[in-house]
C-alpha positions in Angstrom: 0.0 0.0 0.0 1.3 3.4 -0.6 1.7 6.2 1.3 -1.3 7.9 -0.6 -3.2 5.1 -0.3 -2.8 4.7 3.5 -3.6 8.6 3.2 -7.0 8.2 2.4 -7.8 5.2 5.6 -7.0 8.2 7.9 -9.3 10.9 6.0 -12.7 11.8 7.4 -14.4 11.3 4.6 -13.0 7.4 4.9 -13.7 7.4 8.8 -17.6 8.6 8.2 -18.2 6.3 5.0 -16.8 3.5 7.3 -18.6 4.1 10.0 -21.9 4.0 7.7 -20.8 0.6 6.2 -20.3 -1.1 9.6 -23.0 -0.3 11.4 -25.6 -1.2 7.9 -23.9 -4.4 7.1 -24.8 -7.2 9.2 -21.8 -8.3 11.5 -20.5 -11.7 9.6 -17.2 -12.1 7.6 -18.6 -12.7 4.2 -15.9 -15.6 3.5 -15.5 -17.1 6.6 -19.0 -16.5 7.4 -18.3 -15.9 11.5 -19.7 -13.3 13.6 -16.9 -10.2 13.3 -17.0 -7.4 16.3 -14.6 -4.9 17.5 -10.9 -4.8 16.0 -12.2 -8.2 14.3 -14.4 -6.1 11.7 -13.1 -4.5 8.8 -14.6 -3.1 5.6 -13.1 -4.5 2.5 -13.4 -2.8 -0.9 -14.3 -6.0 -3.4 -12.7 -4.4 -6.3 -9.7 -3.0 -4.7 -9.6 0.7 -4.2 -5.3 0.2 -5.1 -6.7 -0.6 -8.5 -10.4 0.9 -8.5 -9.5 4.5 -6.8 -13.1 5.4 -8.3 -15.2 3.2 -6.1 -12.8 4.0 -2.5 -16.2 4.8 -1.5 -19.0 3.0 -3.2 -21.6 1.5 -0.8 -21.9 -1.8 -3.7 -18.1 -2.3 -4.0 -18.0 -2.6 -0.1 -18.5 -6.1 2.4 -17.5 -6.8 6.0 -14.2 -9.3 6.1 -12.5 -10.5 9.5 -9.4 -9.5 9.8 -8.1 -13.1 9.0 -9.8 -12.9 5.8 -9.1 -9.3 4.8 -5.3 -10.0 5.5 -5.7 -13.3 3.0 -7.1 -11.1 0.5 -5.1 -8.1 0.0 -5.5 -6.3 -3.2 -6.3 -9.1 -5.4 -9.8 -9.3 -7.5 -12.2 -12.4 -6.9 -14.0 -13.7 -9.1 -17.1 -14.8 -7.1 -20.1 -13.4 -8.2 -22.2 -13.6 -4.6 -19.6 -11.2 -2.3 -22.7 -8.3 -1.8 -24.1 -7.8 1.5 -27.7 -9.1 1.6 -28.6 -6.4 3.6 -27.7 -4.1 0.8 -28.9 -5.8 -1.8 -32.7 -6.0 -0.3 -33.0 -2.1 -0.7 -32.0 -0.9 2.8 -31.2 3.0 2.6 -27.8 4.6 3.5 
């Protein structure tokens, strides 16, 4: 990660969209599928914001990873097609 890119995690902007994200998303890794609270929960942008800078902070390009998970994942693209948050994807409002 650059130095820019670790810029942005520290930005308000980042801090309030994350926020937002956490507390709409239900609290379960979506590839592990455990229950994820505290320093265990992160926000992971599907389509990597190193490579997608334009989605950094696109409510459908976000899902809620454990740490584990996230760490395992880094910047690469999956190719699953079933990674959005059901709670999203049933219409609730940001």
């Amino acid at each position: 990660m650059t130095t820019r890119n670790k810029d942005f995690y520290k930005t308000k902007e980042w801090v309030q969209f994350r926020a937002r994200m956490i507390k709409t998303f239900e609290p379960i890794c979506s590839l592990c599928h455990k229950d994820v609270y505290g320093s265990d929960i992160t926000l992971d942008h599907i389509m990597p914001a190193s490579k997608y800078p334009e989605l950094r902070l696109e409510p459908t390009n976000m899902r809620v990873l454990c740490r584990s998970c996230n760490g395992r994942k880094k910047d690469h693209i999956e190719t699953r097609s079933n990674f959005f948050n059901a709670r999203y994807m049933s219409g609730y409002s940001y």
